[in-house]
VOGU-3710 file (C-alpha; in Angstrom, 3 decimals, decimal comma):
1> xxxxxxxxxx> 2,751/22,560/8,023  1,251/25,082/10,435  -1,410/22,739/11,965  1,950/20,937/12,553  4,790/22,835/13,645  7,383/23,344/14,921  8,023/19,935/11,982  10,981/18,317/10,987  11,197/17,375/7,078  10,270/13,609/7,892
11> xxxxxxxxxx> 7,451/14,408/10,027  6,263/16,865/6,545  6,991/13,625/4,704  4,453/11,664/7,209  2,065/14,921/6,069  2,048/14,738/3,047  3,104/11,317/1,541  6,362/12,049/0,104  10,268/13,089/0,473  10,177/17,297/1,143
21> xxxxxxxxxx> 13,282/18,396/-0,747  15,985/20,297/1,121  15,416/22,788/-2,133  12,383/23,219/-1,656  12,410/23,969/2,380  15,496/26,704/0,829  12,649/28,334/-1,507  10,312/28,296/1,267  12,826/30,097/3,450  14,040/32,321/0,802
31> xxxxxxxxxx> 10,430/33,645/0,222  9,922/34,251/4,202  7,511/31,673/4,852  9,534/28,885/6,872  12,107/29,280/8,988  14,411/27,165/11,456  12,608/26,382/15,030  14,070/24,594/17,635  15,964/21,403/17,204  13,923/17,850/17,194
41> xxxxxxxxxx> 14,052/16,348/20,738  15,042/12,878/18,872  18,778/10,824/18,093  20,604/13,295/15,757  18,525/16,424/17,101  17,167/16,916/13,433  15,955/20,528/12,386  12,608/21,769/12,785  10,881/23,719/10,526  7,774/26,955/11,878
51> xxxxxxxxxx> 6,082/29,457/9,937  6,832/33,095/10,020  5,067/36,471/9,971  5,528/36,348/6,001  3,627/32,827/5,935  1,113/35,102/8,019  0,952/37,805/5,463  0,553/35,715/2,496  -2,267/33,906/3,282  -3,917/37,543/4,298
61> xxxxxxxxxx> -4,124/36,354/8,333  -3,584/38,537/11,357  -2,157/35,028/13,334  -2,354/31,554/12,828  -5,631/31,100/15,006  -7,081/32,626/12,156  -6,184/29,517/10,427  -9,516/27,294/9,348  -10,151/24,568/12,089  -8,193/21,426/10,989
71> xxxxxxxxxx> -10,836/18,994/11,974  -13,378/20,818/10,160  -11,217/20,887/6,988  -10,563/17,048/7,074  -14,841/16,713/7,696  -15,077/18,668/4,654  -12,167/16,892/2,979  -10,440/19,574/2,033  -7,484/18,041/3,761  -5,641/14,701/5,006
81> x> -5,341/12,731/8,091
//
């Protein structure tokens, strides 16, 4: 979700195969890790979805360029088109 953001749950559905559950986008924002972004420029202005400082903090980064290169995660396929 951070290589993609600001996401709405359909486009995390395109991400990662199937439906994102609004349950589970309420854990995620309960625990500080998601949290609303802007609304989707599309028909029905859908909600988007960004990380937050506490997504920052849990996986031990200072920012999300400290996130591993996406490309060179798919090359090493640790990770999807």
């Amino acid at each position: 979700m951070a290589y993609h953001q600001p996401v709405t749950r359909a486009g995390l559905k395109d991400i990662f195969g199937y439906d994102i559950s609004r349950e589970l986008i309420g854990r995620l924002a309960a625990r500080d890790l998601i949290a609303p972004g802007p609304w989707a420029p599309r028909r029905g202005a859908p909600y988007t979805y960004v990380t937050t400082p506490g997504f920052v903090a849990a996986f031990g980064l200072q920012d999300l360029r400290d996130l591993s290169d996406a490309e060179a995660l798919r090359d090493a396929g640790l990770a999807g088109e």
